[in-house]
N, C-alpha and C positions, 0 to 999 in steps of 0.2 A: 504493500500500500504506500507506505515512506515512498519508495522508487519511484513509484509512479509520479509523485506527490513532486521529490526533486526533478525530476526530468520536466515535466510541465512546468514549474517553477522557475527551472535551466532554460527552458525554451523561450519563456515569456520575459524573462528580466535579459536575456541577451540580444536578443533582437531588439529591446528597447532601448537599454544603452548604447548598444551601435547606431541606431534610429537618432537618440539626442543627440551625441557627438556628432553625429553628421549636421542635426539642426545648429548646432552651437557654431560652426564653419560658418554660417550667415554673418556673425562678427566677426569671426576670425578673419575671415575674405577679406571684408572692408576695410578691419585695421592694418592687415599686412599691407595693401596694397596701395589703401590713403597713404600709410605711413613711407611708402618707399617712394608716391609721387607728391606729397604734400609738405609731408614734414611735420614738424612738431604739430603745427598749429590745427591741421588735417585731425590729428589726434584727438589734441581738445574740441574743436566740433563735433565728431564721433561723439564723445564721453557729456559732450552737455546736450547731446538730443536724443541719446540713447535712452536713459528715463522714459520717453515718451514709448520708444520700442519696446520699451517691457511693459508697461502697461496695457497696450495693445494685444502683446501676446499675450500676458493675462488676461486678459477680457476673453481672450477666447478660450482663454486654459478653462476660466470660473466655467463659462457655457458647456464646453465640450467634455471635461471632464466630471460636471456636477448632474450634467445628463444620460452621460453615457455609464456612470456608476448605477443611476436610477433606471437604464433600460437595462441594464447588465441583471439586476436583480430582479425585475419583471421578466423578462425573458426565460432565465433560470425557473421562474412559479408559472412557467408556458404560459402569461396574459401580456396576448401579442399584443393586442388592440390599446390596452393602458403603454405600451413600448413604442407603438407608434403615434403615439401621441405626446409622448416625450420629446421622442425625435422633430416632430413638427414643430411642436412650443422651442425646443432649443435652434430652429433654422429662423424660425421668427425673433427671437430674443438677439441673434447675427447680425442680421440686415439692422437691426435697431440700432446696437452698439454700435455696427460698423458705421450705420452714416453718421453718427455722434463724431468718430474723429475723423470721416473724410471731408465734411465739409466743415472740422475746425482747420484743421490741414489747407483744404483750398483759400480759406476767407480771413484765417486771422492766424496764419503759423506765426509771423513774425512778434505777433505779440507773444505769443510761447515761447520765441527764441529770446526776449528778453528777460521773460520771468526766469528762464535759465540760468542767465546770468553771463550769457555772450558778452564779450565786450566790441568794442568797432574792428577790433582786430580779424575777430571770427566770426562775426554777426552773418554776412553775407553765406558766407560757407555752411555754416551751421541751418539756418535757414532752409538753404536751397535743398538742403539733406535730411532738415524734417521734413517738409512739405512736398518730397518726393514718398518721401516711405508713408504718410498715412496717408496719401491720395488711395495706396493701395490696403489699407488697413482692411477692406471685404475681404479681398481674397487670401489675408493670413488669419484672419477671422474663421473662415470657410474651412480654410486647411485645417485648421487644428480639430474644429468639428468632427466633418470627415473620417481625418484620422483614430479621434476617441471610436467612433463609431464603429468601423473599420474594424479598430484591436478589440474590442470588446464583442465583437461580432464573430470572433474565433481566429481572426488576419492576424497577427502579429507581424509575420513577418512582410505580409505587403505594406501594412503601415512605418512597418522598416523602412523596406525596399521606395515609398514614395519620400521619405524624411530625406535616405540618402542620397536618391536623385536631386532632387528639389536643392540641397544643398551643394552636392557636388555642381552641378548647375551655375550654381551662384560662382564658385570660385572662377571657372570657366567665362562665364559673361564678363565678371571683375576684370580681368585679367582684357578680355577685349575691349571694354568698353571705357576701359581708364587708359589702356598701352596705345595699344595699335589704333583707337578710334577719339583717343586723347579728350573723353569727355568730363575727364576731373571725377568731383564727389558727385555729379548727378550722377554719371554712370558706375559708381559704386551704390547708391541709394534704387536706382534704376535696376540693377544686377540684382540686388535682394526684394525687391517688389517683383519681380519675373519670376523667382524661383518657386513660390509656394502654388502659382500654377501653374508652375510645371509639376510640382508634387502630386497637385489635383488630378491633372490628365494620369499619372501615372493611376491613381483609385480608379480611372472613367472604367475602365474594364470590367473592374467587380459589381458594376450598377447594369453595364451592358449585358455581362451576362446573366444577370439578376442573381446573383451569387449572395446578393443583402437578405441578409432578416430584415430589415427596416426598411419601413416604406412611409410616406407621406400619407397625413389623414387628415379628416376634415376637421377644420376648428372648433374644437371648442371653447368657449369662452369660460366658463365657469371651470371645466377641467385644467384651462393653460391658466386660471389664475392660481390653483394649488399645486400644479406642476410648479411653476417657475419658484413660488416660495422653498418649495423645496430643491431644484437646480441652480438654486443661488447658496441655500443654505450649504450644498456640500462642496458647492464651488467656492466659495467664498477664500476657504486655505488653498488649494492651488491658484488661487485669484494673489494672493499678498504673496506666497513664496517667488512666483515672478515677478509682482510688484515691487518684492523686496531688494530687487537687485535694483530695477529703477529710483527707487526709495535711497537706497544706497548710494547710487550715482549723485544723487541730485545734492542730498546734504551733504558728502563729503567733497563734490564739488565747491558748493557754497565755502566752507570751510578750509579748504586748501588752495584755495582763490587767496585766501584771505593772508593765510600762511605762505604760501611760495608763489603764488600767480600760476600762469597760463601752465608753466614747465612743471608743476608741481600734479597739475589738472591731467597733463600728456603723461605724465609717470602713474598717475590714478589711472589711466587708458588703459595700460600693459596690464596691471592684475585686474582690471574689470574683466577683459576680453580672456583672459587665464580662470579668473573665476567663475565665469559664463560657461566654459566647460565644465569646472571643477563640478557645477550645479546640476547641470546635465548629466553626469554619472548619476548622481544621489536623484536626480527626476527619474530618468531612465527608469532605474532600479523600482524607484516608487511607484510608476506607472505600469511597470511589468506586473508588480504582484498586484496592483487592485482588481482587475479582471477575476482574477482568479481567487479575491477572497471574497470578492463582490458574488459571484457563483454562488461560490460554498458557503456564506452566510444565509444567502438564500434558499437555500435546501435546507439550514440548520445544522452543516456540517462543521459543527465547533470543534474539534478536534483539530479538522485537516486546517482550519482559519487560522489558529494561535500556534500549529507546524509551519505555516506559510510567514506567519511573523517573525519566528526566530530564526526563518531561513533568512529573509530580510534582515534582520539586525546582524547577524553574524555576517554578511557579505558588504554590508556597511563599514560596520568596523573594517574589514580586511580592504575593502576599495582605499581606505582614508589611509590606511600605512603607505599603501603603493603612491598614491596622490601625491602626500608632505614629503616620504622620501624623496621623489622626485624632483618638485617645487625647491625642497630643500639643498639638494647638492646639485642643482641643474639652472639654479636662479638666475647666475650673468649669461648664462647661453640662452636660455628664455627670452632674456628683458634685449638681450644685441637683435634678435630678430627682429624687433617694433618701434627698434630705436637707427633709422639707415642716417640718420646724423650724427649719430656717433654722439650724444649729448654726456656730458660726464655728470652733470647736475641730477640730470634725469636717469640714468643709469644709477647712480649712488640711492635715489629716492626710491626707484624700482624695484632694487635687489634687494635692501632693509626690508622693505615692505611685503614685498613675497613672503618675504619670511616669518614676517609677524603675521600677518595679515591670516594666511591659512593653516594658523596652529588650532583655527576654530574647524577643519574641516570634519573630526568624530564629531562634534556636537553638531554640525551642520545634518549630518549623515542623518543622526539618529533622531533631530526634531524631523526632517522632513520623512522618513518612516514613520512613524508614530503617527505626525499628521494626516499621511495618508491612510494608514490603518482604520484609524477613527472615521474617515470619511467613507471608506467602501464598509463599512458596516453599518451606515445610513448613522452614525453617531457623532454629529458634524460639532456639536460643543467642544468639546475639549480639542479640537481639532482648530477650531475658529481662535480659541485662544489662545493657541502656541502660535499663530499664526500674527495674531494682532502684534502680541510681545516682541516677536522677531522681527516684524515691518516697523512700528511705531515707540511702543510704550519703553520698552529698556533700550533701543536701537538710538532713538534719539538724543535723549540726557546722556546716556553713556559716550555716544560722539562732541559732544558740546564738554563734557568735564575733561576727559580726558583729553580731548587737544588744549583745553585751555592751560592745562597742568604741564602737558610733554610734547607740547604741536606736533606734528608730524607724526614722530613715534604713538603718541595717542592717537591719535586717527586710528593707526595699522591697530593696534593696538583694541578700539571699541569693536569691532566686527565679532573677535574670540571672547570678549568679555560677556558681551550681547549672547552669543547662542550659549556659552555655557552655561549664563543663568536661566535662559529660555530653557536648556538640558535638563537642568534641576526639578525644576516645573512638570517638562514633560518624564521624566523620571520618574517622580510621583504617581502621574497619570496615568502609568502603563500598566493594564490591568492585567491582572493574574488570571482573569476566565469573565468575561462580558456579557450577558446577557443579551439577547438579542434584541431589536426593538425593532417593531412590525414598520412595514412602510405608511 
């Protein structure tokens, strides 16, 4: 039974990790290749309109993931017709979000780009690269949907197979549309608005061949208003753990502005675009197992749900050795890649910082386990509040004291203090046997 239990477990968390790694290449693309035609400053616009990028994708994580956990467990109790109506309410709750920031994007980016905190230096650039990327904000909206859809639907590995595309993609266009077709950051922002439909075309197959359990139904009004209280409710924490990266962006930009200027902001760019993987392992992994405890909670197979947890937490802990080693004795060959200036400023700030910065990577591991735990067993509380704590409530003060004590060093410094306490919290919270609670 185990065996079986690991293999499906093996099957669903690997394919997802390689799927996010591939999604995480969206930044990585931009940054190598602004950074090798841009330059410093290329960086910090990246790093001040990035925030908005995370949001974005979480808006569609909350949608896709807080739907696709609630048709995962109606489907599992065979009531098709409550699953497709899930499906429905979470394509309409899409278009909604999505036109929220296409047409902030079209009509008012610039005013975004100054709550940022552009200065005239990078105003123009920054700009042009926000209101490139959320003109497309549907169709990375869509994609993520889709994809929940997709993996929960028994696909893993296509909703692999469309992450890697989509990304691989992205570097490919990057590379044309900055080099050879010399069109700066549009054509980096350009590159990654293209990529996620192309990810889509790669899904079109499983609809053509009606390979979907899910299908579109008629609205209900009354059903999509208790539908969506509940695909917000569980969306809510994979809504802030992406948010939280943008969160992150945004204040320690503030902040490091303040402390070292623009160069300080371009050395925050290297471990943003490092940490943007780092997160993607710990999603990966997170999104591998909710399918499959989302199932088995549904059937009321508590046993195989809290096997599927400590296979998670063990593979956490052990991702986070290989990660820190790494980051740790790999740091100046890391930070030369993003730096083709050769900046010494920026190199000295980059490499300290690597260092400190991801000694929070076990606590990062195991709140965002835990959070997802709580949510595929329809038990979105204690999920929502590890989540709040790690975007806002410790996140905040803890960046404002501590740079004001040890600048810089405090900065690197609040991110590890943040999730350990958040660790604490969720340490407490991790039940010994859960009870289950009906949908």
């Amino acid at each position: 039974m185990n065996e079986n239990i690991l293999k499906d477990f093996s099957k669903y968390v690997s394919f997802n990790i390689l799927g996010q790694i591939a999604y995480s290449c969206y930044t990585l693309a931009d940054t190598f290749f602004v950074s090798a035609d841009i330059g410093t400053n290329g960086l910090t616009a990246l790093n001040l309109a990035f925030p908005v990028f995370c949001l974005i994708s979480g808006a569609g994580l909350m949608i896709g993931i807080g739907s696709s956990t609630r048709f995962s467990i109606l489907k599992s109790r065979k009531e098709s017709n409550s699953a497709n109506q899930v499906f429905t309410n979470a394509l309409v709750l899409v278009l909604m979000f999505a036109a929220v920031f296409f047409f902030t994007g079209s009509f008012a980016s610039h005013h975004l780009v100054k709550v940022l905190g552009a200065d005239s230096q990078v105003f123009e650039t920054t700009n042009l690269y926000l209101k490139t990327l959320m003109m497309f904000a549907p169709a990375f909206m869509l994609n993520h949907l889709l994809q929940c859809f997709v993996r929960n639907d028994g696909y893993p590995s296509l909703s692999m197979a469309a992450m890697m595309t989509g990304s691989f993609s992205n570097i490919i266009l990057d590379y044309i549309f900055i080099f050879p077709l010399h069109m700066g950051i549009f054509g980096a922002a350009f590159a990654t608005g293209l990529s996620p439909i192309i990810s889509m075309l790669v899904l079109l197959p499983h609809f053509i061949k009606k390979k979907n359990s899910f299908h579109l139904a008629t609205l209900n009004l009354a059903q999509m208003k208790k539908n969506t209280g509940k695909i917000l409710a569980n969306g809510i924490p994979p809504f802030l753990t992406e948010a939280a990266s943008g969160i992150v962006m945004f204040l320690f930009n503030f902040i490091i502005l303040r402390i070292s200027g623009n160069v300080g902001v371009a050395a925050f760019s290297v471990i943003t675009v490092i940490s943007l993987v780092v997160i993607s392992l710990y999603t990966g992994l997170s999104q591998g197992m909710q399918p499959l405890i989302s199932q088995n909670h549904g059937v009321q197979k508590k046993e195989t749900v809290h096997t599927l947890l400590n296979y998670s937490l063990i593979t956490s802990i052990l991702l986070s050795m290989i990660i820190y080693g790494i980051i740790f004795f790999r740091a100046p060959a890391l930070v030369s890649v993003f730096n083709s200036e050769q900046d010494l400023v920026l190199s000295q700030y980059a490499i300290s910082g690597l260092k400190l910065y991801f000694t929070a990577c076990p606590f990062i591991g195991f709140n965002i386990v835990l959070s997802t735990y709580f949510i595929s067993i329809n038990h979105p509380r204690p999920a929502q509040i590890i989540s709040i704590l790690r975007s806002f409530f410790v996140l905040i003060p803890m960046a404002f004291v501590l740079s004001h004590f040890w600048g810089m060093t405090g900065v690197w410094l609040s991110y590890p203090a943040t999730e350990l306490l958040v660790f604490m919290f969720a340490l407490a919270k991790r039940p010994k046997r859960i009870q289950s609670k009906t949908t």
